[in-house]
N, C-alpha and C positions, 0 to 999 in steps of 0.2 A: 504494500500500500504506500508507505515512503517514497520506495522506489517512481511508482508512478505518480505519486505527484511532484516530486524531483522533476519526473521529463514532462511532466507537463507546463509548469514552471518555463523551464528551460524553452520548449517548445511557446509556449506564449512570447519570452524574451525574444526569442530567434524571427518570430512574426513579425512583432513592432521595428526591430531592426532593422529588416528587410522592407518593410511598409515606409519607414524613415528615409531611406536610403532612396527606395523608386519616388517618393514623394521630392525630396532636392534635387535627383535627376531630370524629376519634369519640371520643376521650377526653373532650374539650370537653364534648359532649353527652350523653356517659353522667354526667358529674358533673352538669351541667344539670337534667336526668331525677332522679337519684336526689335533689339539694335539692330541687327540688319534691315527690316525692313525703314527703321526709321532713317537709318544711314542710305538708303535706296544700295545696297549690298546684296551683291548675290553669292551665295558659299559654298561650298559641297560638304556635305553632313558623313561625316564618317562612322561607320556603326558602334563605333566607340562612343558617341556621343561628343568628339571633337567635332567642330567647324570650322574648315578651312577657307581660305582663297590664297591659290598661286599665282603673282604677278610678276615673276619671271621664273621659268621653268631651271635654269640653267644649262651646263651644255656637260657631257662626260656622264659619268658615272654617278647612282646617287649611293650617299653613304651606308656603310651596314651598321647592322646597328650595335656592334663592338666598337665602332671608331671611334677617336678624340676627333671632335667638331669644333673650328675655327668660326666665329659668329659677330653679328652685330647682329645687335636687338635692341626690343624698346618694348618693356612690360607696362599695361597698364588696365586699371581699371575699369570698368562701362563707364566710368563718371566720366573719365578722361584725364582721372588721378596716376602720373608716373611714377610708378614705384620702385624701377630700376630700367638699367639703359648703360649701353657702351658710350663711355665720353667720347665727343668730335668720331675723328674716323678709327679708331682704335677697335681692335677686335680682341674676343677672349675666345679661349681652347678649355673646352671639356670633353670628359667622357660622355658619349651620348648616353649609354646603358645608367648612369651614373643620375641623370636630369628627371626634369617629373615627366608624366607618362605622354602628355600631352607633345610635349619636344621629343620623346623615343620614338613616336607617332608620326609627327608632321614633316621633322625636320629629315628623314629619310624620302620624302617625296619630292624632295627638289635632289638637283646636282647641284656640283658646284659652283657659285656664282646667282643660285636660284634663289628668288626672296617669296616668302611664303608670310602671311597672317594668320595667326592662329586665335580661333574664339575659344578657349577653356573653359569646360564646365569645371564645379572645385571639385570632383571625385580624381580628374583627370588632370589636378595643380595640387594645391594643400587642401583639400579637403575641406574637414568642419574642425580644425586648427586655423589657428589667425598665426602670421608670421607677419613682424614688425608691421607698414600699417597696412599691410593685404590681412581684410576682416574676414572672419572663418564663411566659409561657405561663398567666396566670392567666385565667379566668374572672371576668366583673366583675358585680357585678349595679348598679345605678341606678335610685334612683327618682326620677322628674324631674316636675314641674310646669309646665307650660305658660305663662306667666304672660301673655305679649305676643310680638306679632312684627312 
């Protein structure tokens, strides 16, 4: 009798968490949705639940997704709030494997040279953690340049 009310417990937990989770995914996406359409943006929905737009494809090879990736970017909020950014023309190197899911994702769609925007749901950035002042559950968008890998 413990036993099953243990997993039943358990199993109620495991419901609302899940209900939790698909409930900020459609929120994610309806705010997604309504910035582009207010921005007249057209995107391509990845079944990750990422939104892209490639504005230049690049030319070579795109990267795997073990590589250290050469980058300029520019993070930023739907408000329009920058939350980080390569200064002037400066670029950084990371491991792609290394980044949040959203850049494992997108930034393999370009080559090199290719610039890509990314619209992030927070499942697929920080989540429902806040990191300095990106607030938990936010939407991120990104537009990244491809520079080298």
């Amino acid at each position: 009798m413990t036993r099953l009310m243990v997993l039943s417990i358990c199993a109620l937990l495991l419901a609302v968490a899940c209900k939790k989770d698909r409930d900020q995914t459609e929120i994610d996406r309806e705010k997604i949705e309504q910035y582009l359409a207010a921005n007249n943006l057209t995107a391509t929905a990845h079944p990750s639940g990422l939104y892209y737009i490639i504005t230049e494809p690049g030319t070579g090879a795109n990267p795997p997704t073990n590589a250290n990736v050469t980058v300029r970017y520019k993070g930023s909020l739907l408000d329009g709030t920058v939350f980080d950014q390569t200064p002037g023309n400066e670029a950084r190197t990371f491991p792609l494997q290394n980044l949040i899911q959203s850049w494992q994702i997108g930034i393999p769609l370009v080559a090199r040279g290719g610039k890509i925007t990314l619209f992030s749901p927070s499942a697929l950035a920080y989540g429902s953690r806040g990191v300095g002042i990106i607030p938990a559950n936010s939407v991120l968008i990104f537009e990244i340049e491809l520079v080298n890998f």
